[in-house]
C-alpha positions as CSV (number, residue, x, y, z in Angstrom):
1,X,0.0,0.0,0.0
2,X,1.8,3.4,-0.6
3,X,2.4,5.7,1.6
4,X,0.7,9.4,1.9
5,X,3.2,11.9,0.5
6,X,2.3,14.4,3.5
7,X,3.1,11.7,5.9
8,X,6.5,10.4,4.1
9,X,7.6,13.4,1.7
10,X,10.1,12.2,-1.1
11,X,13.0,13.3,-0.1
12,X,14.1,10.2,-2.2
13,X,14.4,12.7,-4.8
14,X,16.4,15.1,-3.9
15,X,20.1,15.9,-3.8
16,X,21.9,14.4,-0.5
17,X,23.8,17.6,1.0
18,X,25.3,20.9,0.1
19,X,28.1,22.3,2.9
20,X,28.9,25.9,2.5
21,X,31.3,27.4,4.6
22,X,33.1,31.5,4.5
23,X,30.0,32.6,2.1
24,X,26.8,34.2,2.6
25,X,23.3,32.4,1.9
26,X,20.4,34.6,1.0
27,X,17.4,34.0,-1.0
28,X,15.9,34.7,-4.6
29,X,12.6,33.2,-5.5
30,X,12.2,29.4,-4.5
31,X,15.8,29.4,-4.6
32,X,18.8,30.4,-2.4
33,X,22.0,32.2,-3.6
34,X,25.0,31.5,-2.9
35,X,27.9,34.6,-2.4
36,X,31.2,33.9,-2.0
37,X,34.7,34.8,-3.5
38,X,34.1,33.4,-6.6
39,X,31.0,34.6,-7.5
40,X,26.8,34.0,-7.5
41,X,25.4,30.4,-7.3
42,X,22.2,29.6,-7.1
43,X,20.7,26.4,-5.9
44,X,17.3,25.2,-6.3
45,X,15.6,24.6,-2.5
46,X,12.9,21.8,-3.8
47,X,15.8,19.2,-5.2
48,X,18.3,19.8,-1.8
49,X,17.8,17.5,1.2
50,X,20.2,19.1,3.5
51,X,22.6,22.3,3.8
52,X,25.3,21.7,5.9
53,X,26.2,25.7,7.1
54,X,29.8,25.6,7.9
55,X,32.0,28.3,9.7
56,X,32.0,32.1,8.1
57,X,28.9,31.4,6.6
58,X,26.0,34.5,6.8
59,X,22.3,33.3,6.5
60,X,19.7,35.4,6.0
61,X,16.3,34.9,7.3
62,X,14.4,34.5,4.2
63,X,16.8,32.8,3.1
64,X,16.0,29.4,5.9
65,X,12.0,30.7,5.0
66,X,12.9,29.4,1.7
67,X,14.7,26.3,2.5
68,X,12.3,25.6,5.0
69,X,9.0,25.3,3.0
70,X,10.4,23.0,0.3
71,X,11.6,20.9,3.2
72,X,15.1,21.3,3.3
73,X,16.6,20.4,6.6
74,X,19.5,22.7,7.8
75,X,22.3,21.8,9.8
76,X,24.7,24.4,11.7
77,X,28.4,22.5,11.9
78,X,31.9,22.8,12.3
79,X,34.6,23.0,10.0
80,X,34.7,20.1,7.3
81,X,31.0,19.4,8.8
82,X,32.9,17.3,11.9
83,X,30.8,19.3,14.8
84,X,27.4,19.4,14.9
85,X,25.7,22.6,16.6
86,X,21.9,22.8,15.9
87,X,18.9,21.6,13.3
88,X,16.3,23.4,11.7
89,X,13.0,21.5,11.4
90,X,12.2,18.4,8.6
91,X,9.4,18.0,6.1
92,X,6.2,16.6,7.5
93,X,4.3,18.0,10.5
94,X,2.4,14.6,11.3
95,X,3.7,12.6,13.8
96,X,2.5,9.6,13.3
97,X,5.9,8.2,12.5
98,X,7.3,9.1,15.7
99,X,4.4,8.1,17.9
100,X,4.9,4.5,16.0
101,X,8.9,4.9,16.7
102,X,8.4,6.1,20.5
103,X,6.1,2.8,20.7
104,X,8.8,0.3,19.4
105,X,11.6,1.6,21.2
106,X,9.2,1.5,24.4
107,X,8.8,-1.8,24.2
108,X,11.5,-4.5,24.8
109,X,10.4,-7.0,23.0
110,X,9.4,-4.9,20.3
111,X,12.8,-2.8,20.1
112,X,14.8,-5.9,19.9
113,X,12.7,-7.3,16.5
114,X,14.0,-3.7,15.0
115,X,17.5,-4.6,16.4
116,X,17.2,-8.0,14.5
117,X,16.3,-6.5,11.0
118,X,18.4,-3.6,11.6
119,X,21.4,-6.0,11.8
120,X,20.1,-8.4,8.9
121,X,20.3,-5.4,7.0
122,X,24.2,-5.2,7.2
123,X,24.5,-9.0,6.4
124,X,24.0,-10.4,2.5
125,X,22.9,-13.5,3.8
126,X,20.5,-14.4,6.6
127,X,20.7,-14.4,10.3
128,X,19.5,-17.4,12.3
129,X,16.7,-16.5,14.7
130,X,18.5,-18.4,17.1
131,X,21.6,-16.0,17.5
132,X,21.7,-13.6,20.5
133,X,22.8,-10.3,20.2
134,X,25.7,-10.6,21.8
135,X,26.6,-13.0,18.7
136,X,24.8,-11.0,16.3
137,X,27.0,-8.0,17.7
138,X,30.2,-10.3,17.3
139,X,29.7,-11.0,13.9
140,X,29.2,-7.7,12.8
141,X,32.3,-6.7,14.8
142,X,34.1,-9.6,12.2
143,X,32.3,-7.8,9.5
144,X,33.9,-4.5,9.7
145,X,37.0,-5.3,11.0
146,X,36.9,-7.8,7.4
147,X,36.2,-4.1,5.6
148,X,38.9,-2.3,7.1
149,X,42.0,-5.1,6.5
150,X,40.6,-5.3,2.9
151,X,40.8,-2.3,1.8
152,X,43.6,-1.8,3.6
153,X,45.4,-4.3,1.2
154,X,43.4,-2.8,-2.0
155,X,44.8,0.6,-1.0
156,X,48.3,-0.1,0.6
157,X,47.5,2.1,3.6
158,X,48.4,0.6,7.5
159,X,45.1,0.3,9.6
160,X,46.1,1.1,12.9
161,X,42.5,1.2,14.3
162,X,39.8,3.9,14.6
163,X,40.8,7.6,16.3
164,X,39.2,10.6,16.6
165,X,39.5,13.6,18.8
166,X,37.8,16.5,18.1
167,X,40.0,18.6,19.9
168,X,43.1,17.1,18.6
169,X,42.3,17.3,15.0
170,X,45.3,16.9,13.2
171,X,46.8,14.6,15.9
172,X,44.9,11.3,13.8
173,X,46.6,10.1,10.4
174,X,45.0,11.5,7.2
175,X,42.7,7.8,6.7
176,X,41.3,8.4,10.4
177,X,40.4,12.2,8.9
178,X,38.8,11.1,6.5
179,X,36.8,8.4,8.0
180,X,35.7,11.4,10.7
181,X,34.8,13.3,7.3
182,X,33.2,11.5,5.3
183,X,30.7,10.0,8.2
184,X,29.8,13.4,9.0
185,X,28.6,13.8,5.6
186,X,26.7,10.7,6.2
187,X,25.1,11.3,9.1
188,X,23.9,14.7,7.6
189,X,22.0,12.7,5.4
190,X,20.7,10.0,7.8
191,X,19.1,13.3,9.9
192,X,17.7,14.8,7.1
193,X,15.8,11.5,5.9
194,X,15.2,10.7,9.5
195,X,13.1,14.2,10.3
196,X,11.9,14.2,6.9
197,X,9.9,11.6,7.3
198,X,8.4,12.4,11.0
199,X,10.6,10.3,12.8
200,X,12.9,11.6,16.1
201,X,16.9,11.7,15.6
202,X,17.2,10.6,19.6
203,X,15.0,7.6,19.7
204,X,17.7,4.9,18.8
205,X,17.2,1.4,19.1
206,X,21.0,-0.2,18.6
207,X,22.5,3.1,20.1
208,X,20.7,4.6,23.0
209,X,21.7,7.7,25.2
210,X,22.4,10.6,22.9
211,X,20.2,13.1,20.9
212,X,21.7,11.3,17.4
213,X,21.1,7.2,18.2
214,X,19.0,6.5,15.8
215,X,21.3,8.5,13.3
216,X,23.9,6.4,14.1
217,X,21.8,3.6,14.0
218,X,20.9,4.4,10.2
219,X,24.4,5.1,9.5
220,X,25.9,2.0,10.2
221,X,23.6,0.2,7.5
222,X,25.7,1.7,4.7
223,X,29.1,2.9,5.8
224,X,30.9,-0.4,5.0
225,X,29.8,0.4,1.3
226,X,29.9,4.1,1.0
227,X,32.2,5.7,3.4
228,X,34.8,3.2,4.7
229,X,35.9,3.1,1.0
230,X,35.6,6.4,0.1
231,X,37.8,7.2,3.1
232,X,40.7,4.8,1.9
233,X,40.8,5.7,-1.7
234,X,41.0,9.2,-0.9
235,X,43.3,8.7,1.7
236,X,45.4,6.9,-0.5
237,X,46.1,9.9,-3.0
238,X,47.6,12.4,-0.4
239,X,46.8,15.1,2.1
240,X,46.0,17.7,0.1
241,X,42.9,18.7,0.8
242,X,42.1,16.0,2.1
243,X,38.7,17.0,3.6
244,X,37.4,18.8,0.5
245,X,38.1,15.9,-1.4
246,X,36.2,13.5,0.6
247,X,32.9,15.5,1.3
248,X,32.9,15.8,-2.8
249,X,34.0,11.6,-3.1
250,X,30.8,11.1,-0.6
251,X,28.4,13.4,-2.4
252,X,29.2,11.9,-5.7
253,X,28.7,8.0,-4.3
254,X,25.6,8.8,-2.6
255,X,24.0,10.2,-5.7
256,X,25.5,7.3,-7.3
257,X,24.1,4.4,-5.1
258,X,20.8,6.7,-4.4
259,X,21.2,6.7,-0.8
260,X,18.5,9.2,0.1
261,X,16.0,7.1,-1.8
262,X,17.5,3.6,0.4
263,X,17.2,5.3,3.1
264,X,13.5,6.1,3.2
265,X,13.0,2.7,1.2
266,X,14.9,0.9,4.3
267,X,13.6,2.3,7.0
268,X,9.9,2.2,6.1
269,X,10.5,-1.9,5.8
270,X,12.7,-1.8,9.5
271,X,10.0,0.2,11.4
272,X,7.1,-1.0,9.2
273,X,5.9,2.7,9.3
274,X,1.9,3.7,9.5
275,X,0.0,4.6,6.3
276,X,-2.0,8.0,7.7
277,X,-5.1,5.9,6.9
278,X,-4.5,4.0,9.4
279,X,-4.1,6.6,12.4
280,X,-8.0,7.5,11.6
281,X,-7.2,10.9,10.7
282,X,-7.9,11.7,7.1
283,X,-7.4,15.6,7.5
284,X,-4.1,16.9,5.6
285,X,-1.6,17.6,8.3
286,X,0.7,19.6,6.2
287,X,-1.9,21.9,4.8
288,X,-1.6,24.5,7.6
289,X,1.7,24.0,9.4
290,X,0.6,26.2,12.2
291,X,-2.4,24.4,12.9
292,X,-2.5,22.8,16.7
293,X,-3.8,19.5,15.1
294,X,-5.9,16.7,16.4
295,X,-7.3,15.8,19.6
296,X,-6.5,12.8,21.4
297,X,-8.9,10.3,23.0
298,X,-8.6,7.4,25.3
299,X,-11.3,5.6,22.9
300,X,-10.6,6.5,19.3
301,X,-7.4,7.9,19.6
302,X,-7.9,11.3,17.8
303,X,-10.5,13.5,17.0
304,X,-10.4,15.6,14.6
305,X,-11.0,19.6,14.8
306,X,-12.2,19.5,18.4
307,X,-15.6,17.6,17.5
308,X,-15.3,13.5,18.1
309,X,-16.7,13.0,14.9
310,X,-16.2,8.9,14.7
311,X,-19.1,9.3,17.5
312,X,-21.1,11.6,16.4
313,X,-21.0,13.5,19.5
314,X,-20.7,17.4,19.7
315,X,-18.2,19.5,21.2
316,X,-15.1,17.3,23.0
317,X,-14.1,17.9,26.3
């Protein structure tokens, strides 16, 4: 059955992420512009799924207007897109997603089924029902640590293990930088399918504990095939702008393996997400964004403008 636009916008579509740093953003129609020292660039809002605003960059007030009515989610980071300071707000105003997340993630047994497929997800060939996660955990351990002496040979670079310090930047070897790198970029666009489709950033089931699990859960599904590798083979050319170069390697193999478009696909199947018909409310939630919403009630679960119409009674409580 297909899934209400309102309630899961497609975001599939769109470009992954922009990052923009020592410019200044303002808007021009349904677009935003672009200033910086080598000239004017606009970029079409309705085809970008995230701008990543990095340091020296001005942003003008219409311009985030823009950006936020064709559902553009905008992130505040640090240089290279390694820190991340604050969100702007996704797509959809229903929260029927999250309501359905909050419930699985509330519930143990529930939670670990998503845990289950959100492991089989990394693995080409099946998981036995039988495993427990502290297996399930091991072999995925074997599976990246596979990935990373693989490539290693492919690229002829020493793995000396994972390191990262943000305050300590340049103290990690240049593959460690551009692991840090290029997952940044990924994450950007794990949040900005996340929100886009209604569901919380915070409510992880894997991860737990930080305002970003469930980014981090999303994450892990694809890093063994997008940035692991981009990290090595960029790595493995030099230093020189090293950073640069792997934000633009990431952009161009998310495009290429349509990772925005997985991302939705995937997590609708994990979380087996709600079809608005099936919340009882048939009223367009995205037609006024300001609008307070639905009622809720201990017997249908939401009423709709204030009046328990299901019932046929008058004016709710």
């Amino acid at each position: 059955m297909p899934k209400d636009l309102h309630v899961l916008p497609k975001v599939r579509d769109g470009w992954t992420y922009l990052y923009v740093e020592h410019a200044r953003i303002d808007r021009s129609d349904q677009a935003i512009v672009i200033h910086d020292q080598d000239g004017r660039v606009p970029v079409p809002c309705a085809t970008l799924a995230l701008l990543m605003v990095g340091p020296g960059t001005t942003l003008t007030h219409a311009a985030v207007v823009a950006l936020s009515d064709n559902g553009c989610l905008v992130a505040w980071v640090g240089e290279s897109g390694i820190r991340f300071y604050a969100q702007g707000m996704g797509e959809t105003r229903s929260s029927a997603a999250l309501i359905h997340q909050a419930r699985l993630v509330s519930d143990p047994q529930l939670r670990l089924q998503v845990v289950f497929r959100l492991y089989q997800k990394r693995f080409e060939e099946p998981l036995s029902p039988d495993l427990t996660l502290r297996q399930i955990r091991g072999l995925e351990g074997a599976r990246v640590r596979g990935t990373y002496s693989r490539l290693s040979q492919q690229y002829g670079l020493e793995w000396k293990g994972r390191y990262y310090d943000r305050q300590r930047w340049m103290q990690a070897d240049p593959l460690n930088r551009a692991l840090s790198v290029a997952n940044s970029c990924l994450y950007g666009v794990c949040h900005a399918a996340i929100v886009s489709i209604g569901l919380s950033p915070g409510l992880g089931f894997i991860h737990t504990g930080k305002m970003l699990s469930f980014v981090y859960d999303v994450a892990d599904l694809y890093k063994t095939e997008t940035t692991i590798p981009v990290a090595f083979a960029e790595a493995s050319k030099g230093t020189d702008q090293l950073e640069t170069r792997v934000r633009r390697a990431c952009r161009d193999v998310f495009h290429e393996q349509h990772l925005l478009g997985r991302i939705v696909s995937d997590l609708d199947e994990i979380l087996d997400l709600p079809d608005q018909r099936s919340t009882g409310i048939e009223t367009d939630v995205d037609s006024e964004p300001a609008a307070p919403g639905e009622l809720w009630d201990p017997a249908t679960g939401a009423v709709r403008g204030g009046r328990n119409f299901a019932q046929g009674e008058g004016e709710h409580p």
